[in-house]
ROGU-195013 format. One record per residue (C-alpha): x, y, z; residue in three letters; residue number from 1. Coordinates in steps of 0.1 Angstrom, whole numbers. Example, Ala and Ser with C-alpha at 12.3 -4.5 7.8 and 13.67 -1.06 7.14 Angstrom:
<domars>
+-------+-------+-------+------+-----+
|    xx |    yy |    zz | type | seq |
+-------+-------+-------+------+-----+
|   123 |   -45 |    78 |  ALA |   1 |
|   137 |   -11 |    71 |  SER |   2 |
+-------+-------+-------+------+-----+
</domars>
This chain:
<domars>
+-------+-------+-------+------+-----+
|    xx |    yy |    zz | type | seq |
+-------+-------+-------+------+-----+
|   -44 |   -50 |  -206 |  UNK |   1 |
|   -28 |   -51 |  -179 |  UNK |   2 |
|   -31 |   -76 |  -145 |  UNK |   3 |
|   -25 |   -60 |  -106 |  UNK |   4 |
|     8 |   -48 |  -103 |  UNK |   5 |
|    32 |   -69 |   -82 |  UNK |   6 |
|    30 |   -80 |   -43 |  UNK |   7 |
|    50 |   -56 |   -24 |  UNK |   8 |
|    70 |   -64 |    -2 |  UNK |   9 |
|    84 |   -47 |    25 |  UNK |  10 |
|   114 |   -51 |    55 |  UNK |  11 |
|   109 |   -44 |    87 |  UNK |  12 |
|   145 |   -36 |   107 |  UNK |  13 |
|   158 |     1 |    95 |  UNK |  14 |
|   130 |     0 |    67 |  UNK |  15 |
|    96 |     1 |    81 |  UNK |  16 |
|   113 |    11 |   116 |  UNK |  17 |
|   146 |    29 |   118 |  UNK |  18 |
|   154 |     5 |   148 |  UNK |  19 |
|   172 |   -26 |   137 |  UNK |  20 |
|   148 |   -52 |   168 |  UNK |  21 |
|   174 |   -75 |   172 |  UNK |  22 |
|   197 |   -42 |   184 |  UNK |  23 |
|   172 |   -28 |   205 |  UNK |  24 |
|   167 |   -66 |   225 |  UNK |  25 |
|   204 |   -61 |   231 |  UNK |  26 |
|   203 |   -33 |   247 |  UNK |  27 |
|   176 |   -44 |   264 |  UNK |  28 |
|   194 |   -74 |   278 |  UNK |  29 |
|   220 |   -56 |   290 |  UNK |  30 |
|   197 |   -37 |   310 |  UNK |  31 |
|   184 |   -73 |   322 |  UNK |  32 |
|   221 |   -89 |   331 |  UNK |  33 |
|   202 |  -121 |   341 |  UNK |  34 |
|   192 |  -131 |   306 |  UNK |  35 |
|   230 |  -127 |   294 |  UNK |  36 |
|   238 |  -165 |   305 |  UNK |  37 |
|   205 |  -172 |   284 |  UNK |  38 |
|   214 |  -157 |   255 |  UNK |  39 |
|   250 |  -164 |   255 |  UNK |  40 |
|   232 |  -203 |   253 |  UNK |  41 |
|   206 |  -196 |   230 |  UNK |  42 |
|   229 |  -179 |   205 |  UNK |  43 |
|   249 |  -212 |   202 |  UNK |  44 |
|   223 |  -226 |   182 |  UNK |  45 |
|   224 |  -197 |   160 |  UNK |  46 |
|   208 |  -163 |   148 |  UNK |  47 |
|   171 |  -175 |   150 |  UNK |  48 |
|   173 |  -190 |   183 |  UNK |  49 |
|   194 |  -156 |   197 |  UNK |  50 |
|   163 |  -136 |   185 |  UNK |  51 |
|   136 |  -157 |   197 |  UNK |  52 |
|   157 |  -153 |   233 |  UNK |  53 |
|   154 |  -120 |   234 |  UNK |  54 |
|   122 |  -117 |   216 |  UNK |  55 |
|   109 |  -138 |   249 |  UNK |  56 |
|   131 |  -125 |   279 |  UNK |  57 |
|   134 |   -88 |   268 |  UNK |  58 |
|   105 |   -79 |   243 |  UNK |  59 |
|   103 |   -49 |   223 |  UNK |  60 |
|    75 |   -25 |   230 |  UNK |  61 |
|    57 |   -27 |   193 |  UNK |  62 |
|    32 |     0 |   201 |  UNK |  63 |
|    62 |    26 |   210 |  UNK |  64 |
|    82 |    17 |   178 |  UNK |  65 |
|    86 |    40 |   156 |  UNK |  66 |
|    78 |    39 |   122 |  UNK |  67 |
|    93 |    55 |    88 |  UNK |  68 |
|    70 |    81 |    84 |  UNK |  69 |
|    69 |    88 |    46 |  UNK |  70 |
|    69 |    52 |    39 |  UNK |  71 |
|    39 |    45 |    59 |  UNK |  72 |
|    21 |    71 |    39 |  UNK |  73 |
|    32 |    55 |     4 |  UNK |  74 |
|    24 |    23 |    19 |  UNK |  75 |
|   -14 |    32 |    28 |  UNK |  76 |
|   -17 |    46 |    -3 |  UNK |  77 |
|    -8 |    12 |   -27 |  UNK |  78 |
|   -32 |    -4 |     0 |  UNK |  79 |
|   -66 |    16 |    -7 |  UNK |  80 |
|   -52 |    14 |   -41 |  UNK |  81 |
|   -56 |   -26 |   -40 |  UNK |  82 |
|   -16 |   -33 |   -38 |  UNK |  83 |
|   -12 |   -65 |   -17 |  UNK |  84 |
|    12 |   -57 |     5 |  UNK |  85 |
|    36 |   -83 |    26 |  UNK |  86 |
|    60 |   -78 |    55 |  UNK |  87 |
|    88 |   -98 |    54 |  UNK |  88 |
|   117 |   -95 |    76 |  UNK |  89 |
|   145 |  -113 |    98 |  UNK |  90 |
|   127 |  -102 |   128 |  UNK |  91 |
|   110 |  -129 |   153 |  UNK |  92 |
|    77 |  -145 |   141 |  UNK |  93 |
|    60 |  -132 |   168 |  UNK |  94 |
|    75 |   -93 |   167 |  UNK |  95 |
|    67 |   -92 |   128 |  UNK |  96 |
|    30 |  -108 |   140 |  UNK |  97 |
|    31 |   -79 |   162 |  UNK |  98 |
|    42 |   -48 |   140 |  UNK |  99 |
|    15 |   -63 |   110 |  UNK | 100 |
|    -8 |   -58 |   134 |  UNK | 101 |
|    -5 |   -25 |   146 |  UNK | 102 |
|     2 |   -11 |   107 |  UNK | 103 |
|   -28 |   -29 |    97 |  UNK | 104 |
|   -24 |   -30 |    59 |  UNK | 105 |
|    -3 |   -61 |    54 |  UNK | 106 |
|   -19 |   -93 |    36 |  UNK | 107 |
|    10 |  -118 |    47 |  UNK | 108 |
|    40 |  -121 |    73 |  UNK | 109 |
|    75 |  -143 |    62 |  UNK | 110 |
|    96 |  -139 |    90 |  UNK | 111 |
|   119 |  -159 |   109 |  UNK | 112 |
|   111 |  -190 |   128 |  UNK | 113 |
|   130 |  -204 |   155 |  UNK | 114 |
|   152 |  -226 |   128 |  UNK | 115 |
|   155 |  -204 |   105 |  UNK | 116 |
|   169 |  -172 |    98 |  UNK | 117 |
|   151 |  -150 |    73 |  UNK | 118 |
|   174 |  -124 |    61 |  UNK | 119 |
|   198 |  -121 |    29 |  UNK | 120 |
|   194 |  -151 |     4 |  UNK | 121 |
|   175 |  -168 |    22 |  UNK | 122 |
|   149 |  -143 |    26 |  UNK | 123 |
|   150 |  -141 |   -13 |  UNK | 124 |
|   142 |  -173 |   -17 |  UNK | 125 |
|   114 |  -176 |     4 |  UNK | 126 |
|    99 |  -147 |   -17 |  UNK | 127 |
|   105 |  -167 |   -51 |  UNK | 128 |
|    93 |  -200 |   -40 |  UNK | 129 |
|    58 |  -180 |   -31 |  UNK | 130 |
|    58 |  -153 |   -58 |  UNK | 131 |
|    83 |  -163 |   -83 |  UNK | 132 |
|   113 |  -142 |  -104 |  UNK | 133 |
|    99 |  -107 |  -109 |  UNK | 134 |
|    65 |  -114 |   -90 |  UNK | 135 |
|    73 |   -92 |   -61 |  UNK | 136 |
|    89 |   -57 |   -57 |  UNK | 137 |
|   107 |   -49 |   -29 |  UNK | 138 |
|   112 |   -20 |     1 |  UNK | 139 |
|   144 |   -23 |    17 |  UNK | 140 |
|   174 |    -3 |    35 |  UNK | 141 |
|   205 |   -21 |    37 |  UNK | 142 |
|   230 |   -42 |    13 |  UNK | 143 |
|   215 |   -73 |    31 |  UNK | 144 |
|   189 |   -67 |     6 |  UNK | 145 |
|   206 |   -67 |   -28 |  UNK | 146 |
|   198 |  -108 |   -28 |  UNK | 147 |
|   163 |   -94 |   -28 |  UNK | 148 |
|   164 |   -68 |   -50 |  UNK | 149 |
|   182 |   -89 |   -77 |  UNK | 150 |
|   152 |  -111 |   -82 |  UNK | 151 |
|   127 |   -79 |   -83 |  UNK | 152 |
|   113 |   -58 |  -116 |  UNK | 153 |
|   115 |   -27 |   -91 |  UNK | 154 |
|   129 |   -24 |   -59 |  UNK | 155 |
|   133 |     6 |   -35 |  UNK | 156 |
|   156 |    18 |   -10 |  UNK | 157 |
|   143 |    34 |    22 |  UNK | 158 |
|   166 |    45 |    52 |  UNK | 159 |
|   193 |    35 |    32 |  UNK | 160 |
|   226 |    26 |    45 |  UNK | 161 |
|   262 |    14 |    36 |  UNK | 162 |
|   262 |   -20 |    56 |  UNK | 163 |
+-------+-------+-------+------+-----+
</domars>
């Protein structure tokens, strides 16, 4: 017999959304030229700090965003079929907070904080240390995710791209 099939896991930027958040804050701040100096400042202390900026000057409107329309559907459907399903993605704490919210189904948020940037390798790690080589499969869009994907017994591509 056979246990519950495997977290899932899903990303957020061009995955769950087409949009890739930390684009969208940048066109934001240059709609905003007062929080240029800011971010020119914030992104001196690297990637997470950049995002957390414009996460806090500029926003993103969560409840406009759109969201991958067939993948939502799939997703609801592992849900009422018991899947456990967790966001994980290289957007702000807070955004990824926001976005789990407002889909409703997810059972856990890794994201990244304002030290760290949760993307790539590191993103994969985070995922073993909490559920292990082959514990988790993964829904993602870009070869960012291959450090995932390597560690997964399935793993899908949605919005797909060659970056």
């Amino acid at each position: 017999m056979s246990g519950p099939p495997p977290v899932l896991v899903v990303d957020l930027d061009g995955t769950l959304t087409p949009q890739d958040s930390l684009e969208v804050m940048l066109m934001g701040m240059l709609r905003r030229p007062w929080t240029i100096p800011g971010a020119v400042a914030a992104a001196r202390h690297g990637k997470a700090a950049l995002k957390f900026h414009l996460w806090e000057r500029v926003g993103l409107d969560v409840a406009t965003m759109p969201l991958t329309p067939d993948l939502l559907r799939w997703l609801r459907n592992e849900h009422a079929g018991g899947r456990r399903l967790v966001l994980a993605t290289g957007s702000p704490e807070p955004l990824a907070r926001a976005v789990a919210d407002r889909v409703g189904m997810f059972d856990g948020v890794f994201s990244t904080t304002r030290e760290h940037n949760l993307t790539g390798s590191a993103k994969a790690w985070r995922l073993l240390a909490e559920f292990g080589e082959g514990g988790f499969e993964y829904v993602g869009n870009s070869a960012a995710d291959v450090a995932v994907w390597r560690h997964c017994p399935s793993g899908y591509a949605c919005n797909a791209t060659d970056e």
